[in-house]
C-alpha positions in Angstrom: 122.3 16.8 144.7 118.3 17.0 143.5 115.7 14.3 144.4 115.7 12.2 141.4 112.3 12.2 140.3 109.9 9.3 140.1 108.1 7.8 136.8 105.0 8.5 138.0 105.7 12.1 138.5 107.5 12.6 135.0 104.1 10.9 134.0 102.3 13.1 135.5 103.7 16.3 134.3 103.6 15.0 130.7 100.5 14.1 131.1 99.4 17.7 132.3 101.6 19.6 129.9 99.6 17.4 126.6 96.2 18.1 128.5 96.8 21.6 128.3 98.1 21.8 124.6 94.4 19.3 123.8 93.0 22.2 125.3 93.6 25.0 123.8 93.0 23.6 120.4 89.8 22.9 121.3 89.0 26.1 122.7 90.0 27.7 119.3 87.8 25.3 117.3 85.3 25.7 119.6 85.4 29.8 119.4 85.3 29.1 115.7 82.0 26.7 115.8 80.2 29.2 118.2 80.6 31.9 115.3 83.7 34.2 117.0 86.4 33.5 114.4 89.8 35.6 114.5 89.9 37.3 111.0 93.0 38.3 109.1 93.8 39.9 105.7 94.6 36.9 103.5 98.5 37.8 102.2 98.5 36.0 99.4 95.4 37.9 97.7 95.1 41.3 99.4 92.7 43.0 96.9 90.3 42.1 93.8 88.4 44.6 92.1 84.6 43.5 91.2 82.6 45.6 89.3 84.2 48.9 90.3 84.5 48.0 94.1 87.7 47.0 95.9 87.4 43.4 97.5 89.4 42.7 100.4 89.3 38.6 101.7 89.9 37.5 105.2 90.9 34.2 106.3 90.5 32.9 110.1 93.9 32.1 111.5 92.2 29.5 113.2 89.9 27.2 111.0 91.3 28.7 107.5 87.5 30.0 106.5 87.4 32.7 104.2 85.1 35.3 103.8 85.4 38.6 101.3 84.7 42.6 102.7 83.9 45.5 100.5 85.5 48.4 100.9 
């Protein structure tokens, strides 16, 4: 039979597993503040065509900012 474990300890590991998770949603929000987004094509609009140039927009998987490339 297993030790049955104590309150405290189930506490405990809660508490370390939702510290983590706080964690690494800030260090993505932070990345994003400090300028290092993580950029993907945007799905839903892949390509607009402006004044004879193809326009491709990005969205940050993160934070949801946009910005537009020309290719």
């Amino acid at each position: 039979m297993s030790d049955p474990i104590s309150i405290a300890d189930a506490a405990r590991k809660r508490d370390a597993r939702k510290r983590a998770d706080l964690q690494e949603r800030a260090r993505g929000i932070t990345l994003c503040r400090s300028g290092f987004h993580q950029w993907a094509i945007d799905q839903k609009k892949q390509f607009d065509v402006r004044s004879g140039r193809l326009v491709t927009v990005l969205r940050c998987t993160r934070c949801t900012a946009t910005k537009t490339r020309l290719d």
